[in-house]
Structures are given as structure tokens and as C-alpha cells.
Biopython code that builds the backbone (N, CA, C, O; Angstrom):
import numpy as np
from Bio.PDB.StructureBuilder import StructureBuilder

atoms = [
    (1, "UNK", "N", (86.085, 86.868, 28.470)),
    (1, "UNK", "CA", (84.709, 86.773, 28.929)),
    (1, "UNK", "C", (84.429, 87.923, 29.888)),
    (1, "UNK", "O", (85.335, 88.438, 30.544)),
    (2, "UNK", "N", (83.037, 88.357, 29.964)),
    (2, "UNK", "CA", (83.107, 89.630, 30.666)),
    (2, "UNK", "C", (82.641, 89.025, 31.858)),
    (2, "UNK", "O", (82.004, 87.976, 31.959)),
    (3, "UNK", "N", (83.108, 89.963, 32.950)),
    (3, "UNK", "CA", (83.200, 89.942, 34.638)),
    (3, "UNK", "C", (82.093, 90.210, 35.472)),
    (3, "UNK", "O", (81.392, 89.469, 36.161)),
    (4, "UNK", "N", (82.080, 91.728, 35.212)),
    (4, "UNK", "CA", (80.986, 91.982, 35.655)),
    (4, "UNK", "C", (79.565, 92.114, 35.864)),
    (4, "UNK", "O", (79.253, 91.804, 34.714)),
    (5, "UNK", "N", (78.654, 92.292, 36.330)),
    (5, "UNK", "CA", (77.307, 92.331, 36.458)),
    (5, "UNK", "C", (76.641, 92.745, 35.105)),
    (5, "UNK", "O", (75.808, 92.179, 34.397)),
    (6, "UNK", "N", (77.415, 94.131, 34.982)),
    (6, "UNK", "CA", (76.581, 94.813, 33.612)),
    (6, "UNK", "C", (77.217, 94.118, 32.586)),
    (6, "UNK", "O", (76.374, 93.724, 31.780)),
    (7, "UNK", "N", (78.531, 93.756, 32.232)),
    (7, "UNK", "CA", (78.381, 93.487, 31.151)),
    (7, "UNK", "C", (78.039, 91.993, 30.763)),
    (7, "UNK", "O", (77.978, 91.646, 29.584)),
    (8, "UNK", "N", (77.778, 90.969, 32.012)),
    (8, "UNK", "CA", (76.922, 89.682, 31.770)),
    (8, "UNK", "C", (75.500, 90.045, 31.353)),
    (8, "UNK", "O", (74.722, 89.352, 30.698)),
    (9, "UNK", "N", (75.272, 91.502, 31.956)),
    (9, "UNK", "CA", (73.081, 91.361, 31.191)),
    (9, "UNK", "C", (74.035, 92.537, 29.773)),
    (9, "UNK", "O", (73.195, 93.291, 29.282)),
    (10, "UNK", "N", (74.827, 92.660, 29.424)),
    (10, "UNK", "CA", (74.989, 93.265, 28.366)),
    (10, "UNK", "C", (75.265, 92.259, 27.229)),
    (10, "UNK", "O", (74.914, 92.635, 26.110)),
    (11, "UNK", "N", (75.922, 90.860, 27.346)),
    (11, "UNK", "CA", (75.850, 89.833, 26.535)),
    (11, "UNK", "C", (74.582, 89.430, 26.127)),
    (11, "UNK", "O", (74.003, 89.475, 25.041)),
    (12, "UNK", "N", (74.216, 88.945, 27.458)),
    (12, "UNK", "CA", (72.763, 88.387, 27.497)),
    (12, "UNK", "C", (71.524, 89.075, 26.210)),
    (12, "UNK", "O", (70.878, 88.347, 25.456)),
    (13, "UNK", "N", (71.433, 90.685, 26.236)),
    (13, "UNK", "CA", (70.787, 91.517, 25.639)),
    (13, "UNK", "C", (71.516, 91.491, 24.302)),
    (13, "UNK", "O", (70.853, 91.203, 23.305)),
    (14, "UNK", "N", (72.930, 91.786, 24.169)),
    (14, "UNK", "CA", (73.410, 91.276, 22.641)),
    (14, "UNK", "C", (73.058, 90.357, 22.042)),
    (14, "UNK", "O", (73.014, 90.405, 20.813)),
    (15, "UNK", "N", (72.744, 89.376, 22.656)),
    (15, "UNK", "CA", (72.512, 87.417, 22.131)),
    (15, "UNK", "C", (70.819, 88.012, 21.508)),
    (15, "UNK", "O", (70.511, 87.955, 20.318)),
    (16, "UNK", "N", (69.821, 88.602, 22.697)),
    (16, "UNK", "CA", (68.481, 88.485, 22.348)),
    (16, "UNK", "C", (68.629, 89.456, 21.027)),
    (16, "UNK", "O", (68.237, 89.236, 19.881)),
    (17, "UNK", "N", (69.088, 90.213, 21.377)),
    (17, "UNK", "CA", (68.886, 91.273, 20.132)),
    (17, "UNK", "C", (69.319, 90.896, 18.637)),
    (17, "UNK", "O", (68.910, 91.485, 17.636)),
    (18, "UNK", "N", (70.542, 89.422, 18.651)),
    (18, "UNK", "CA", (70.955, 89.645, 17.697)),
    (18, "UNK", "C", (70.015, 88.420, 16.797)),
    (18, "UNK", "O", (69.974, 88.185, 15.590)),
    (19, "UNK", "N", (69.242, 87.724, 18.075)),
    (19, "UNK", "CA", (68.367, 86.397, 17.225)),
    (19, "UNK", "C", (67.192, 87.415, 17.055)),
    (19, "UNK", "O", (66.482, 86.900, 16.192)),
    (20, "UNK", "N", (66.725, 88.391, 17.371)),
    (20, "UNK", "CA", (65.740, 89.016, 17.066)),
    (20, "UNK", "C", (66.148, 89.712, 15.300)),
    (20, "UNK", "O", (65.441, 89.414, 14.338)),
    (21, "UNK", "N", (67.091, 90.420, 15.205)),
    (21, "UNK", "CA", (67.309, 90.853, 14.141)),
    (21, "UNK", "C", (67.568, 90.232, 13.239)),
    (21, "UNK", "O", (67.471, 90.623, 12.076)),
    (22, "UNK", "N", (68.197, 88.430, 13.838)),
    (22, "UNK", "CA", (68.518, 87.770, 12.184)),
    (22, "UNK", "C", (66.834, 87.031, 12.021)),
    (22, "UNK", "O", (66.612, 86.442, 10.963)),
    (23, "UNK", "N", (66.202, 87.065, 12.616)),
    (23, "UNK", "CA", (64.191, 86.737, 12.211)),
    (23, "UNK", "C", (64.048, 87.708, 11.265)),
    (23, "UNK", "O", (63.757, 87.313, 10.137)),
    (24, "UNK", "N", (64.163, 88.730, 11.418)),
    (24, "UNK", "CA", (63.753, 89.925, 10.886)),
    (24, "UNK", "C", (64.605, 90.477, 9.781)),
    (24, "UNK", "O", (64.232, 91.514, 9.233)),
    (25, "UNK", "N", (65.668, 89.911, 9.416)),
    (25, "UNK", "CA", (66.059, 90.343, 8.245)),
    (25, "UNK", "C", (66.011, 88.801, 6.967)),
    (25, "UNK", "O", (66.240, 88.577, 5.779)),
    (26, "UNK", "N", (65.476, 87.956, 8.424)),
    (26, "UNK", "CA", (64.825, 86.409, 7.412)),
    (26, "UNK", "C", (63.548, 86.603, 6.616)),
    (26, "UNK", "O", (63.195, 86.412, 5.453)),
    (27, "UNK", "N", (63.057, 87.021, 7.626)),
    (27, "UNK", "CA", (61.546, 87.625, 7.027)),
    (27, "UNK", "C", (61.807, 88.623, 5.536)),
    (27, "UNK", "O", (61.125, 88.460, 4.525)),
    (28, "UNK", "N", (62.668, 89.419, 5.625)),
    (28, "UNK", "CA", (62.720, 90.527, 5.158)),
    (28, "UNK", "C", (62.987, 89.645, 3.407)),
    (28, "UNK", "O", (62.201, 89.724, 2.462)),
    (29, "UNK", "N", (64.142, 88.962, 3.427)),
    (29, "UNK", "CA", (64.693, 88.525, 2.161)),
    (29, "UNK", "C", (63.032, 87.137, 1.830)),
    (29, "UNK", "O", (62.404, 86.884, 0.801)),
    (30, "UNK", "N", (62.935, 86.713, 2.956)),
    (30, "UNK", "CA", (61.792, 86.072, 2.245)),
    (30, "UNK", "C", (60.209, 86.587, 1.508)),
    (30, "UNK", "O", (59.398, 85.962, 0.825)),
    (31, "UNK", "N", (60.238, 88.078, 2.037)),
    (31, "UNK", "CA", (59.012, 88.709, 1.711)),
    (31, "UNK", "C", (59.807, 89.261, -0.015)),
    (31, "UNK", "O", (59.188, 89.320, -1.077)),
    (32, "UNK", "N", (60.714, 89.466, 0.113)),
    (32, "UNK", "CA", (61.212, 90.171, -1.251)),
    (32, "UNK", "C", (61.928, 89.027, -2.203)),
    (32, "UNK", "O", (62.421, 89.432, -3.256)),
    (33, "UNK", "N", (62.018, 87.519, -1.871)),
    (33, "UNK", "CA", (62.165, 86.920, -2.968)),
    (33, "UNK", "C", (61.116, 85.701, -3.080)),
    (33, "UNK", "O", (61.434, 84.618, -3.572)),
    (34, "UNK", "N", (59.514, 86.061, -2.447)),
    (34, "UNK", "CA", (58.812, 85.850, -3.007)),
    (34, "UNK", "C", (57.739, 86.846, -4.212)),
    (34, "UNK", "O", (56.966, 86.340, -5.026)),
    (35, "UNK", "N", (57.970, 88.252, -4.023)),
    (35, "UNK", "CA", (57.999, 89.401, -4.735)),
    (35, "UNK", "C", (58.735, 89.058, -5.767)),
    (35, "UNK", "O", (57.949, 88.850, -6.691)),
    (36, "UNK", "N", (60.120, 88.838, -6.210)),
    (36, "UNK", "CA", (60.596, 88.371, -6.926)),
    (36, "UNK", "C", (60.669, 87.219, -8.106)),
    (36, "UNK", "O", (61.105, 87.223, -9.257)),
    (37, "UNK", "N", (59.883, 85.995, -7.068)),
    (37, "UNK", "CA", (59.666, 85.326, -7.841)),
    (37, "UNK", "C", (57.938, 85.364, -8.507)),
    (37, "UNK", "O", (57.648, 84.520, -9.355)),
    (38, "UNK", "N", (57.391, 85.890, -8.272)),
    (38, "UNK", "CA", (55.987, 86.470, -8.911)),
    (38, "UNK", "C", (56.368, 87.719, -10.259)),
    (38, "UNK", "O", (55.725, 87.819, -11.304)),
    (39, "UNK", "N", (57.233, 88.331, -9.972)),
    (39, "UNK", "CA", (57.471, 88.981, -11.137)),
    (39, "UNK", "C", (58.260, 88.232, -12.219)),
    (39, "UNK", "O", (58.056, 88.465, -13.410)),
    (40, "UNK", "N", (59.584, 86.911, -11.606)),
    (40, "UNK", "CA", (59.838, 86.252, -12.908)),
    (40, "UNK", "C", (58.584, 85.555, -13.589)),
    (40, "UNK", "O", (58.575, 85.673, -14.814)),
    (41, "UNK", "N", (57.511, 84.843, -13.025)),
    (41, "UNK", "CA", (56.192, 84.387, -13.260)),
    (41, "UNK", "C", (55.891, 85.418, -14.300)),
    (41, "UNK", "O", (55.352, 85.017, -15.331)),
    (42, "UNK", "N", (56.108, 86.434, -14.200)),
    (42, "UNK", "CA", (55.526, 87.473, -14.886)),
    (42, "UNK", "C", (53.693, 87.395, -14.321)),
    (42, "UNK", "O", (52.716, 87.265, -15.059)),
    (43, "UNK", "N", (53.703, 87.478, -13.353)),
    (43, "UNK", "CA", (52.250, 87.216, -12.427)),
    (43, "UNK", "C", (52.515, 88.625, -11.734)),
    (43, "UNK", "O", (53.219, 88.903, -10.763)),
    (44, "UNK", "N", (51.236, 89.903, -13.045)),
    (44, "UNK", "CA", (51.099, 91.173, -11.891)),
    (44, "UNK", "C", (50.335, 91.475, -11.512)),
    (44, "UNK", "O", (50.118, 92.640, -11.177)),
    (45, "UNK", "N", (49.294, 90.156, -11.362)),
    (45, "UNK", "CA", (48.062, 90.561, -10.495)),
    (45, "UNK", "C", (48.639, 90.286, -8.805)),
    (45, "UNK", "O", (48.475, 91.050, -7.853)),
    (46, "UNK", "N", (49.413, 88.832, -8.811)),
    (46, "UNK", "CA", (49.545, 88.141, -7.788)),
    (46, "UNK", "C", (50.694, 88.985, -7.080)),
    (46, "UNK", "O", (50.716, 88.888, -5.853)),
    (47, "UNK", "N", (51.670, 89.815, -7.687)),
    (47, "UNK", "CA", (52.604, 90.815, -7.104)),
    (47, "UNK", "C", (52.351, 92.055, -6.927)),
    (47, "UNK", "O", (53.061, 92.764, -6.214)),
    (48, "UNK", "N", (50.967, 92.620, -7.754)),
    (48, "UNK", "CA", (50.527, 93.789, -7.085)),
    (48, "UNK", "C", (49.596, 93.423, -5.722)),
    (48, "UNK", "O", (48.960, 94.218, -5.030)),
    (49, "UNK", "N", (49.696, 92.282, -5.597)),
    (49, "UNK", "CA", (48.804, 92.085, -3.806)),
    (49, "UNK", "C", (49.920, 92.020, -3.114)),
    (49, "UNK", "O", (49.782, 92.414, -1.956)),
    (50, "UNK", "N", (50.880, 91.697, -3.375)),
    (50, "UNK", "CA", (52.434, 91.303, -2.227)),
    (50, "UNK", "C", (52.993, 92.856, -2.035)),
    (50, "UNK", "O", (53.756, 93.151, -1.115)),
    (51, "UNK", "N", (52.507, 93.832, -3.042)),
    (51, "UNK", "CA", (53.167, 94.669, -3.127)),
    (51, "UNK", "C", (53.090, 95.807, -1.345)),
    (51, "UNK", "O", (53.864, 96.551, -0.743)),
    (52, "UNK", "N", (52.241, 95.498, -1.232)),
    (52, "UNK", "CA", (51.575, 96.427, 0.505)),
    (52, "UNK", "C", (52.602, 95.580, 1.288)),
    (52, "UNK", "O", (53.656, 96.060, 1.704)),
    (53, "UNK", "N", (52.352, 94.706, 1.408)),
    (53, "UNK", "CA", (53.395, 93.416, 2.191)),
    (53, "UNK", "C", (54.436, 93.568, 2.280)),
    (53, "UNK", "O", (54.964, 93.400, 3.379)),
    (54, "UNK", "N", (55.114, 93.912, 1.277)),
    (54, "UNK", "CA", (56.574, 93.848, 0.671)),
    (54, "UNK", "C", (57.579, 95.269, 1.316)),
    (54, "UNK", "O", (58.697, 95.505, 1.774)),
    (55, "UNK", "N", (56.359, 95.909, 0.990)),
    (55, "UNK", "CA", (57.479, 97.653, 0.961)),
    (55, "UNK", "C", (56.680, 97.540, 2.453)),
    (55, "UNK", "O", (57.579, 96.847, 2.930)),
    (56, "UNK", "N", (56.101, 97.612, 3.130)),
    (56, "UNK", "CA", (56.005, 97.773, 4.537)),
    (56, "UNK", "C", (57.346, 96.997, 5.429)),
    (56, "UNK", "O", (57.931, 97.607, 6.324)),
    (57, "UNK", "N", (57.721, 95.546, 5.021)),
    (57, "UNK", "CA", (58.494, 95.104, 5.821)),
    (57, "UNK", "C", (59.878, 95.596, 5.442)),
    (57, "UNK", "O", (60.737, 95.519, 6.321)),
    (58, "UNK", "N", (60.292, 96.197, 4.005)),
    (58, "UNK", "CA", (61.599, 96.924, 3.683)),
    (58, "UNK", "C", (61.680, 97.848, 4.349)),
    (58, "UNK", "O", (62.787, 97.988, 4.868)),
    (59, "UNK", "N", (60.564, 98.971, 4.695)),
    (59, "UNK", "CA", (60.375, 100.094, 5.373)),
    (59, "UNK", "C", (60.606, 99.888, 6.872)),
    (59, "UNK", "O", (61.219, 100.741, 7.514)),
    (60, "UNK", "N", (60.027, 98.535, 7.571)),
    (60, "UNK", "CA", (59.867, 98.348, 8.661)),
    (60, "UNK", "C", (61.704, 98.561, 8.925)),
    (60, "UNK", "O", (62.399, 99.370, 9.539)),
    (61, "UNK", "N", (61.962, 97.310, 8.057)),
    (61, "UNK", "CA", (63.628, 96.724, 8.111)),
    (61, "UNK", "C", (64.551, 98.131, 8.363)),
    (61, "UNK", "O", (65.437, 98.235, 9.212)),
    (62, "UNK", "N", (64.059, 99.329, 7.282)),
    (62, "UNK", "CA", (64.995, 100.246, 7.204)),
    (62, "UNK", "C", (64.802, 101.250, 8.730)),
    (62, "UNK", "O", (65.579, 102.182, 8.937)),
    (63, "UNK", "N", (63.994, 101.003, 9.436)),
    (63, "UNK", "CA", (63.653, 101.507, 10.509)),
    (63, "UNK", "C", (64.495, 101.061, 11.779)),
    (63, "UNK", "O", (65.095, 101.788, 12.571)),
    (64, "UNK", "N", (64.383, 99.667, 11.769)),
    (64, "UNK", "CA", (64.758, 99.274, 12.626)),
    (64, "UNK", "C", (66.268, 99.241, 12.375)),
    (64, "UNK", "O", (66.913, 99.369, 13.415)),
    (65, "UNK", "N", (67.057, 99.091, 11.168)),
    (65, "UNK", "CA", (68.496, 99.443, 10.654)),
    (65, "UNK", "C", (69.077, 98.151, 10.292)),
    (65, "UNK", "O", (70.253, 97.847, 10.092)),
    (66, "UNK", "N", (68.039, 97.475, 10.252)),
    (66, "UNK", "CA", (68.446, 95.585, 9.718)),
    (66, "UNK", "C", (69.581, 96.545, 8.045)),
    (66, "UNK", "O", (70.754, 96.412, 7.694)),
    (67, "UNK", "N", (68.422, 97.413, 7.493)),
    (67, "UNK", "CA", (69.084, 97.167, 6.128)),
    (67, "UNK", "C", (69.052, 99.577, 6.471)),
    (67, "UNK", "O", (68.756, 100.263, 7.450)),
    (68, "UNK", "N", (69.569, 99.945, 4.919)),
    (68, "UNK", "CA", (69.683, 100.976, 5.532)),
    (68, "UNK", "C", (68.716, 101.844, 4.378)),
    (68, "UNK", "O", (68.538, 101.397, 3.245)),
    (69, "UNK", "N", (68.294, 102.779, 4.715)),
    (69, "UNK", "CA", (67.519, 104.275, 4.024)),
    (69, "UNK", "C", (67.428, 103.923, 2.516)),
    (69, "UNK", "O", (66.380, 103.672, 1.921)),
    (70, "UNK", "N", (68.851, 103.943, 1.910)),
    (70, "UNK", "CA", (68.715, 104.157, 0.905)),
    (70, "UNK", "C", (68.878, 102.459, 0.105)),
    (70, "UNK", "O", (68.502, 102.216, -1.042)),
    (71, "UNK", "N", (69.515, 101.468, 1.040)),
    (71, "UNK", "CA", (68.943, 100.019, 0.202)),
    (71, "UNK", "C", (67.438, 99.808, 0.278)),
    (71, "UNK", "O", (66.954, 99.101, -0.606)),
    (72, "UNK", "N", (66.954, 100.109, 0.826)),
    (72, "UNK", "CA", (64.954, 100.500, 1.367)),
    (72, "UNK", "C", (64.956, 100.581, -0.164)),
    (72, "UNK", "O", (64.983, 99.772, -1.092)),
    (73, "UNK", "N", (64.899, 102.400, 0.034)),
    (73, "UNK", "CA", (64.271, 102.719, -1.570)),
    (73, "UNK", "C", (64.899, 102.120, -2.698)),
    (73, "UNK", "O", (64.327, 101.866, -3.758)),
    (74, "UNK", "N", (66.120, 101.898, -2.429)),
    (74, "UNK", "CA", (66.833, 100.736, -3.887)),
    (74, "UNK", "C", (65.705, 99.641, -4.203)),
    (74, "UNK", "O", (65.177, 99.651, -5.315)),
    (75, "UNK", "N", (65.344, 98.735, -3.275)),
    (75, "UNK", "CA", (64.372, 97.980, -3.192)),
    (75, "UNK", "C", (63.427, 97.797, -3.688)),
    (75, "UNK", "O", (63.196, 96.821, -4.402)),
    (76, "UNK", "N", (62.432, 98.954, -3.351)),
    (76, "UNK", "CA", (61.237, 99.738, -3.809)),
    (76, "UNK", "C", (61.209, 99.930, -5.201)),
    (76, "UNK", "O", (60.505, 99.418, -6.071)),
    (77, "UNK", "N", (62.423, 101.059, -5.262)),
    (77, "UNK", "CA", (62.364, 101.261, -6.467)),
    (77, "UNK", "C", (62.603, 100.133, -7.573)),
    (77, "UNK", "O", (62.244, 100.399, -8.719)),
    (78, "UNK", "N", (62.898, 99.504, -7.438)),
    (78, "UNK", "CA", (63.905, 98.363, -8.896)),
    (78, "UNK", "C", (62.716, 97.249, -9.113)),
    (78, "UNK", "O", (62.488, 96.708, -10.194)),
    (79, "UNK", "N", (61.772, 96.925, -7.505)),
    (79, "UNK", "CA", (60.594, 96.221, -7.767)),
    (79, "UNK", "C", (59.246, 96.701, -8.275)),
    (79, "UNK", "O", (58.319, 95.990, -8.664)),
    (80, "UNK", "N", (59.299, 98.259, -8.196)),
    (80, "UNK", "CA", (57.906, 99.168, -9.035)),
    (80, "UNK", "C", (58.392, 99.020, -10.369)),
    (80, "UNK", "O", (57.650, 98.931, -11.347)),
    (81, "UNK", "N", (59.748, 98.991, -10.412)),
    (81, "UNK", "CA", (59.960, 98.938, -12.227)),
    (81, "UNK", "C", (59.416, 97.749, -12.503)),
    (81, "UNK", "O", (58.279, 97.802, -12.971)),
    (82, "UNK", "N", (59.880, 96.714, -12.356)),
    (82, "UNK", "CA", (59.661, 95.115, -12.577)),
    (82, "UNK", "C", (58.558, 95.261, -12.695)),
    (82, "UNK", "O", (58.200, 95.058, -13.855)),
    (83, "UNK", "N", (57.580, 95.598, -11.862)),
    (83, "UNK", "CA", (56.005, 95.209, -11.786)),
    (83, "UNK", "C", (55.472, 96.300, -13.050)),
    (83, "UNK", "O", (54.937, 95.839, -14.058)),
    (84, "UNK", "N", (55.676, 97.728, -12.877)),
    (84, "UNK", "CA", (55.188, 98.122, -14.280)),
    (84, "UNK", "C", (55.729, 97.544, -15.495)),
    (84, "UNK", "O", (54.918, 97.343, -16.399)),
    (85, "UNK", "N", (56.841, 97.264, -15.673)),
    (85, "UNK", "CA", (56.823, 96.431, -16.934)),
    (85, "UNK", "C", (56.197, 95.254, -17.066)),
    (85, "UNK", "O", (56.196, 94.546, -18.073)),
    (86, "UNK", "N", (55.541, 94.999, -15.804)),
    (86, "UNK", "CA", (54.853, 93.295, -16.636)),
    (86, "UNK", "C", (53.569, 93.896, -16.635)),
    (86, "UNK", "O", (52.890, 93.529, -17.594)),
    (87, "UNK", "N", (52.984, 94.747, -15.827)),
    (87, "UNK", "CA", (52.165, 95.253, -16.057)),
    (87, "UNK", "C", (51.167, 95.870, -17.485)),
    (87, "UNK", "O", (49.953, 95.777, -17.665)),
    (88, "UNK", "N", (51.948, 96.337, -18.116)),
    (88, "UNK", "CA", (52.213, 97.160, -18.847)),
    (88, "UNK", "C", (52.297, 96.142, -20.459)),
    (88, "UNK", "O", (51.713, 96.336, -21.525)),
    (89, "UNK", "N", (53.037, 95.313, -20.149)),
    (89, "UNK", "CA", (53.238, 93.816, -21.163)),
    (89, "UNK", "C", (52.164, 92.648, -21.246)),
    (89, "UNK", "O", (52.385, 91.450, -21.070)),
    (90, "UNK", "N", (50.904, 93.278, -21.565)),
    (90, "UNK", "CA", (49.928, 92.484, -21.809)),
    (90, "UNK", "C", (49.230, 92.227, -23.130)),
    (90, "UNK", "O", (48.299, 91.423, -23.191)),
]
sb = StructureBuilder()
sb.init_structure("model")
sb.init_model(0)
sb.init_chain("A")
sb.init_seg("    ")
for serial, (resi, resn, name, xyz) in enumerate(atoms, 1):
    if name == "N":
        sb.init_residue(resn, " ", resi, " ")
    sb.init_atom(name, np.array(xyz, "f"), 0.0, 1.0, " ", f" {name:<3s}", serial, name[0])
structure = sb.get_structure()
């Protein structure tokens, strides 16, 4: 257990930081597997509105380092495919 002054507000700030980041990477999987489940729907009216929603909070996520740069655009990318193909399948 730590002793001193700094590293008791250095726990303290680990603890806040780390319930802050698991909100935010809750948010994150819930904004992208409701995206998900609108494209199994094959619904691309209702997932091209999630779509602003969606890549803002991946972007946000990859900012803040919940997730990283290139799982971001993995993201992005694999859900623009999904949506143009249902798109596209009318």
C-alpha cells in the first residue's frame, strides 16, 4: 500500500480515472453494437442516422486512447462496408 502523500492522491486519481474510462469504453461498445445490430436488421436508413453518432464516439475513444488509431479506422472502415452493402441491396 502506498505511504506517502503523493502517492495516496496518486491512487485516488488512478481509481477516478479508471471508472471514468471503463464509462467510456461502455459507451463506446454500446454505440457500435447498436450500429451493428441495425445493419444485421439490414435497416440502412436507421444506421445511416447512427452513423454521425457512431464514428464520433470511436474517434472520441481513439483520442482519448480507450481504443487505439488504427482499431478507430478498423471500425469505421468494416461498418461503411456493411452499410454500403445494404445500402446498395435494394
Amino acid at each position: 500500500m502506498a505511504n506517502t502523500v503523493s502517492s495516496l492522491k496518486r491512487v485516488r486519481i488512478a481509481e477516478r480515472r479508471t471508472a471514468i474510462n471503463r464509462l467510456r469504453k461502455t459507451k463506446l461498445r454500446h454505440q457500435i453494437r447498436t450500429m451493428r445490430r441495425l445493419l444485421d436488421k439490414k435497416d440502412a436508413e436507421g444506421a445511416s442516422k447512427v452513423v454521425p453518432a457512431t464514428f464520433s464516439i470511436v474517434d472520441r475513444a481513439a483520442k482519448w486512447g480507450i481504443i487505439k488509431k488504427n482499431t478507430a479506422a478498423r471500425y469505421k472502415s468494416r461498418l461503411t462496408l456493411r452499410l454500403r452493402t445494404i445500402s446498395t441491396v435494394k
